[in-house]
C-alpha positions in Angstrom: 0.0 0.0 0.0 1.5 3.4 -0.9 1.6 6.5 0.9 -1.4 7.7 -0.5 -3.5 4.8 -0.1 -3.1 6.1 3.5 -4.5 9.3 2.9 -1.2 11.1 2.7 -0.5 14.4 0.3 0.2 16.1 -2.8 0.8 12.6 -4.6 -2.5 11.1 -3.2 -4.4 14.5 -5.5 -2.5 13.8 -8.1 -4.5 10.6 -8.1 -8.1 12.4 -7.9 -7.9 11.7 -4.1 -8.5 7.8 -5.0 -6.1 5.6 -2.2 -5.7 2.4 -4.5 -3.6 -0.9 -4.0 -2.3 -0.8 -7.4 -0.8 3.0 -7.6 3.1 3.0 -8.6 5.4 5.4 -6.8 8.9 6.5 -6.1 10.7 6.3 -3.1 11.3 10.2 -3.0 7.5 10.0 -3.2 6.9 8.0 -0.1 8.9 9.9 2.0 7.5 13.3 1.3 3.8 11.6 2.1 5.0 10.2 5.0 5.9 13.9 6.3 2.5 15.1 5.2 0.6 12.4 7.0 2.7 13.2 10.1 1.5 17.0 9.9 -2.2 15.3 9.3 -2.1 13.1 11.9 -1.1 16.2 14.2 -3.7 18.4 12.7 -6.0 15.2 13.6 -5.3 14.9 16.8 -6.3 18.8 17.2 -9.7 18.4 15.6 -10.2 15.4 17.7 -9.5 17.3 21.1 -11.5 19.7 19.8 -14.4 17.7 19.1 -15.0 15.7 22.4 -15.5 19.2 24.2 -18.6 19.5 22.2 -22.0 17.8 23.3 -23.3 18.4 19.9 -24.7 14.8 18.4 -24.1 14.2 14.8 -25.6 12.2 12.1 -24.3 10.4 8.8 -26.0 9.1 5.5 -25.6 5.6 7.3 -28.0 6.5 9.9 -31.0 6.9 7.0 -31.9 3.2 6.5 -31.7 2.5 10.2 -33.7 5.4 11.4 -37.1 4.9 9.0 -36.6 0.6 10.1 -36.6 1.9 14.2 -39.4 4.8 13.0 -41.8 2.1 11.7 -41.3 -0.5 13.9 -42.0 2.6 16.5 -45.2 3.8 14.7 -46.4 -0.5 14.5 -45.7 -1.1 18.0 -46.4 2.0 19.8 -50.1 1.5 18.1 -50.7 -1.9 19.0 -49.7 -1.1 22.5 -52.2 1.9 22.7 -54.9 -0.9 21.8 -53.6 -3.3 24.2 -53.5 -0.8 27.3 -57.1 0.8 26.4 -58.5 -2.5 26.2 -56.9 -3.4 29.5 -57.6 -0.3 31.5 -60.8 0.6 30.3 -62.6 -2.7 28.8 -60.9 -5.0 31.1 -62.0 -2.3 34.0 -58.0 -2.6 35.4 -57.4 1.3 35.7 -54.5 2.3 36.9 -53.0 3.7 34.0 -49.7 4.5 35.6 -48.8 1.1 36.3 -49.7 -0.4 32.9 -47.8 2.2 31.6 -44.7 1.3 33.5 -45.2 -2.5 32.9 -43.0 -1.6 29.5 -40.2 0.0 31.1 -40.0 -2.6 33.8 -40.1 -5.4 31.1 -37.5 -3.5 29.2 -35.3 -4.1 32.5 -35.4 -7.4 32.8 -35.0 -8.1 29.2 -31.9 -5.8 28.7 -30.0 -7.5 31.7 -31.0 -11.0 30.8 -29.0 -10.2 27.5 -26.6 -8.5 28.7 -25.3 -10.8 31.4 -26.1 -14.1 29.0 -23.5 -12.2 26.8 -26.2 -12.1 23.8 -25.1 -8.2 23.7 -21.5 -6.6 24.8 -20.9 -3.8 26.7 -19.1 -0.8 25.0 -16.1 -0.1 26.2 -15.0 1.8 28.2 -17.9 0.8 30.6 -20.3 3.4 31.7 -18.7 4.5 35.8 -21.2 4.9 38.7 -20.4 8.4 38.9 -21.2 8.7 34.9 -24.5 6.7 35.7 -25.6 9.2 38.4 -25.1 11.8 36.5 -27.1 10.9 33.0 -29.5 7.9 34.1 -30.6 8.8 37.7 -31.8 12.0 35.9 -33.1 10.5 32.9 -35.1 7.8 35.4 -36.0 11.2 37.6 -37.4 13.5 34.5 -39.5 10.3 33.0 -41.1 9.9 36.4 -42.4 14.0 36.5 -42.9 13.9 32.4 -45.5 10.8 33.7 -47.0 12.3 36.8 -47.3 16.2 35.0 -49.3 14.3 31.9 -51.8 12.6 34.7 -52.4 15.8 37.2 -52.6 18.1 33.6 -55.9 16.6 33.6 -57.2 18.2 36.8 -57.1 21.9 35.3 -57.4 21.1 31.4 -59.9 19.5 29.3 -58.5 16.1 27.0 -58.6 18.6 23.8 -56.7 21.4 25.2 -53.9 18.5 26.4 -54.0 17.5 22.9 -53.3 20.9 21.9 -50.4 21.5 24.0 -48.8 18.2 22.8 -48.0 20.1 19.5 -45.4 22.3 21.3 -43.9 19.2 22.0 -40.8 19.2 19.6 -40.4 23.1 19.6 -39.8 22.6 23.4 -37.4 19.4 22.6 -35.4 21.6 20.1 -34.9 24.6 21.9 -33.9 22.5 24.7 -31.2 20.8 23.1 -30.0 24.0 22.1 -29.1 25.4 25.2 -27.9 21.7 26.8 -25.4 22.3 23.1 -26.5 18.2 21.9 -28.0 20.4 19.2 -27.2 23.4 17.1 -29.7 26.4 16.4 -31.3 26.2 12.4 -33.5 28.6 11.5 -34.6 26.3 8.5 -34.9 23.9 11.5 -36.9 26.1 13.6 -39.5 27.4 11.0 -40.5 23.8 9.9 -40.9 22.9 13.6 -43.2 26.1 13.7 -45.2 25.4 10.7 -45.3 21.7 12.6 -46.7 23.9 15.8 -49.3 26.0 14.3 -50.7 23.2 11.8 -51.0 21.2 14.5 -53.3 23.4 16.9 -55.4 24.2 13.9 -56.4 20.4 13.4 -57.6 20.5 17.0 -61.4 21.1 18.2 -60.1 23.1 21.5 -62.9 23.3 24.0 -62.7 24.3 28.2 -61.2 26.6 29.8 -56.9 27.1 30.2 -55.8 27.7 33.8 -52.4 29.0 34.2 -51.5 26.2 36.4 -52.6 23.8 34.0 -50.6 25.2 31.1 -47.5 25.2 33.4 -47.8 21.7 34.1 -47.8 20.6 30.5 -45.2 22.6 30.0 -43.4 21.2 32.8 -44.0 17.8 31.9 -42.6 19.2 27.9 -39.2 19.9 29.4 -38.9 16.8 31.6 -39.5 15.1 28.6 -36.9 17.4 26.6 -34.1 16.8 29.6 -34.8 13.0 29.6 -34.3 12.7 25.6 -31.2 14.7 26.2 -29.2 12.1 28.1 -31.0 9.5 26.2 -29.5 10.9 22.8 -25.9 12.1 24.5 -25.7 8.2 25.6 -27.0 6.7 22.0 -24.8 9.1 20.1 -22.0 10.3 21.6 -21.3 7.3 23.6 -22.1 5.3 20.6 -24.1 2.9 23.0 -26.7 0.6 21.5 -30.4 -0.1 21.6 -30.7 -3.0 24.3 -26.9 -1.7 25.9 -28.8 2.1 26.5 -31.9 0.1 28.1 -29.8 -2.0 30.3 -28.6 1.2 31.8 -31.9 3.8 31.8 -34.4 1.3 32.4 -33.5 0.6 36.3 -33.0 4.1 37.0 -36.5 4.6 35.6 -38.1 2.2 37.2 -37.2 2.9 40.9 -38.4 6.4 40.0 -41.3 4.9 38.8 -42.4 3.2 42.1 -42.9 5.9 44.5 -45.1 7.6 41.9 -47.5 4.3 41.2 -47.7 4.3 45.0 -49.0 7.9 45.9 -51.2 8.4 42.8 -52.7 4.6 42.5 -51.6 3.0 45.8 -54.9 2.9 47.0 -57.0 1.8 43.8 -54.9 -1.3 43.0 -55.4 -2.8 46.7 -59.1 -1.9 45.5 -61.4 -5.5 45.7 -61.6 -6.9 42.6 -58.4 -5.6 40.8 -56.4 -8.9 41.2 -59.3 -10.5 40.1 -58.9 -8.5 36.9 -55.3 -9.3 36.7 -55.4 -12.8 37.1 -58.0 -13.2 34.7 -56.8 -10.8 31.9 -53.3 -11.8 32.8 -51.8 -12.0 28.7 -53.5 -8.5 28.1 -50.2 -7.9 31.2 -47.6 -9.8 28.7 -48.3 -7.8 25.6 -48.8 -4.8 27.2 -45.3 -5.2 28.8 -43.8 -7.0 26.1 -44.9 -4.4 23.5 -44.3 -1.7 25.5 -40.7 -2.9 25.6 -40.7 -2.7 22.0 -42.0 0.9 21.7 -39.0 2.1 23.9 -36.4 0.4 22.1 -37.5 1.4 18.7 -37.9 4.9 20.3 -34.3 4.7 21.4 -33.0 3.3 17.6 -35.0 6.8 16.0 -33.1 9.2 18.6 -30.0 7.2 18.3 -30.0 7.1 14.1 -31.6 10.5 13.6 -32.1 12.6 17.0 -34.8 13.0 19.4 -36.3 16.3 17.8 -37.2 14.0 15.0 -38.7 11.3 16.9 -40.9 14.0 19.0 -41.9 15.3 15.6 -42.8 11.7 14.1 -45.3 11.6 17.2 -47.1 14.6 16.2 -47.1 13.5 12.7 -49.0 10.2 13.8 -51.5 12.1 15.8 -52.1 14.5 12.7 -52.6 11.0 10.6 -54.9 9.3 13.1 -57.1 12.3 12.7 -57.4 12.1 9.2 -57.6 7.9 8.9 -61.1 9.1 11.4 -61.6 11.5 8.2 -61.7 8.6 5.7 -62.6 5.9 7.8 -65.6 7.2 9.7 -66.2 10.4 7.8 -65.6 12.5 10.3 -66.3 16.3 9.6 -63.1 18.8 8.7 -63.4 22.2 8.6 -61.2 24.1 6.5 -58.7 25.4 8.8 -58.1 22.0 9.9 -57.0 20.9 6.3 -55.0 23.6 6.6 -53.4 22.7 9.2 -52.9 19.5 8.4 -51.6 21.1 5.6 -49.1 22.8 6.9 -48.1 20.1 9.8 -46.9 17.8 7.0 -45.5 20.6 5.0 -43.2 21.7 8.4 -42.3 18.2 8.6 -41.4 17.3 5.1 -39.3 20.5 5.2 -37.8 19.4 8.8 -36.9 15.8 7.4 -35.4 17.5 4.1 -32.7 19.8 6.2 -31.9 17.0 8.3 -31.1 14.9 5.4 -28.7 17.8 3.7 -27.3 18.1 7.1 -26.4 13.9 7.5 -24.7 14.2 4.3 -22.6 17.5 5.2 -21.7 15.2 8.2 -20.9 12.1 6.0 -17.4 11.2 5.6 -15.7 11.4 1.9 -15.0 7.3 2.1 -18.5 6.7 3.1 -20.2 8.7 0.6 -18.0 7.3 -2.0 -18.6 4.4 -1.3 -22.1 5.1 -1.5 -22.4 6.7 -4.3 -19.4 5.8 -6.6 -18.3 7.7 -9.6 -17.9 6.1 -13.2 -14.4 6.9 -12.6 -14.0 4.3 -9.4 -15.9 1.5 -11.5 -13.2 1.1 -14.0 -9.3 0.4 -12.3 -6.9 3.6 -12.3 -4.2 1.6 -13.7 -5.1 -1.3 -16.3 -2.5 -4.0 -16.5 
């Protein structure tokens, strides 16, 4: 291999940049690329230092195929799940939707460590310190548990449609968030799609009630608990470089425990209600694919932040609501006015326009040998040098 095959100097773009096997040189050649690659190497190491100083996460070409497998397996499971936990909370007469909800998440702990410790997944190395736990789990456990217990109060001072409403601030919230924690940079193409996103979204909603400024602050509370947990969730799938099940294996206990304290004070009381165990017993497989799907729904919602960020995935879940209200459209013919189908309108528009930067942006972050190799020239088809 020559000198330039290692990605060496002047003689390497001489060559059209191309690092071949079969390139001829000179010795006087060698040596002047091997004082270029030294100075590269150097120049390297700078941008390297440089770049572990920043929290900002970034994504390649590669990430494309991956993130739309996670984002439908997400929008597939995460429906199903919605079926299973209505059925078993409000057909079944179970209640308690705090618990079922955190039947996933405790699932999702059990399954993550059983693979890890059978060795069916490794460990990244180096291996993630108590100190480094405490400080990105415990909080990521701690905001899921207030995001949770803000979306059930909400409900005390806000009607169901106003809730709905609010949800569409959702990935402004996530965004801006990211941008002053620095796993994210400021856009403004980015930050008008998000607001067309906003504003399409409210219009689709029939808002009725009343707003109470204490209601509006909770859902806004529980919109940044949200936004900090995704934060340490993306810092750990990106910059770590952690995987799906390795990432659960580490947030789900810390969630979990923070999870127990808040079934306790908000549904202590109804589940040692007669009849409940009754109910679980005898709808005791609605409690497997609730859990077992749920699991599901959180890993897939991991692969989407890890493949193409959480502001994405936030925006994919308004995206889905906006859709739901238009399959009632077709489905059940369901009345629209016209400043819904505006709206709707205008949602998808923000978010084809959202999904269209990121792209351009995963290729500005592709490397040269990646996208070459992804998109070759005629050039690289045919040998440089023909024996």
């Amino acid at each position: 291999m020559s000198a330039a095959a290692s990605g060496g100097g002047d003689d390497a773009t001489k060559h059209n940049g191309r690092t071949r096997s079969y390139y001829y040189y000179s010795r006087e050649d060698d040596d002047d690329d091997d004082d270029d690659t030294n100075n590269n190497t150097n120049n390297n190491a700078k941008t390297t230092t440089k770049t572990t100083k920043t929290l900002e996460s970034k994504y390649s070409t590669t990430n494309r195929v991956p993130a739309l497998m996670y984002t439908l397996g997400y929008l597939i499971f995460s429906t199903i799940t919605v079926v299973s936990n209505k059925h078993l909370i409000k057909d079944a007469g179970f209640g308690n939707p705090i618990f079922v909800s955190s039947c996933g998440t405790a699932f999702a702990c059990v399954a993550s460590a059983i693979l890890v410790h059978g060795k069916m997944v490794e460990i990244t190395e180096p291996r993630m310190t108590m100190k480094e736990w405490m400080k990105v789990c415990v909080p990521v456990g701690l905001f899921s548990s207030i995001t949770l217990a803000c979306a059930n109060v909400v409900y005390v001072y806000l009607s169901l449609s106003f809730v709905q409403m609010l949800k569409a601030f959702v990935p402004v919230v996530t965004y801006a968030t990211h941008v002053c924690v620095g796993t994210d940079k400021y856009n403004s193409d980015f930050t008008v799609s998000l607001l067309a996103m906003v504003v399409g979204g409210v219009m689709c909603m029939n808002v009725s009630g009343k707003a109470t400024a204490i209601g509006v602050s909770v859902m806004f509370g529980s919109h940044f608990a949200e936004a900090i947990r995704t934060v340490g969730a993306q810092w750990l799938l990106v910059n770590r470089k952690f995987g799906v099940i390795e990432s659960m294996y580490y947030f789900a206990p810390a969630t979990v425990v923070f999870f127990i304290p808040l079934v306790y004070y908000f549904e202590g009381e109804s589940l040692q209600a007669p009849g409940v165990s009754d109910v679980a017993k005898k709808y005791w497989y609605l409690f497997v694919v609730s859990s077992s799907w749920g699991c599901l729904v959180n890993a897939c919602g991991l692969g989407v932040v890890k493949n193409i960020g959480a502001v994405w995935f936030k925006g994919i879940n308004n995206i889905k609501n906006i859709l739901l209200l238009f399959f009632g459209i077709v489905v059940y013919g369901d009345v629209v006015t016209v400043l819904q189908a505006f709206g709707y309108t205008l949602s998808l528009v923000g978010f084809g326009r959202y999904t269209y930067v990121k792209n351009a942006q995963m290729v500005a972050n592709t490397p040269p040998s990646i996208a070459d190799e992804e998109n070759p020239s005629q050039e690289e088809k045919e040998p440089l040098l023909k024996k």
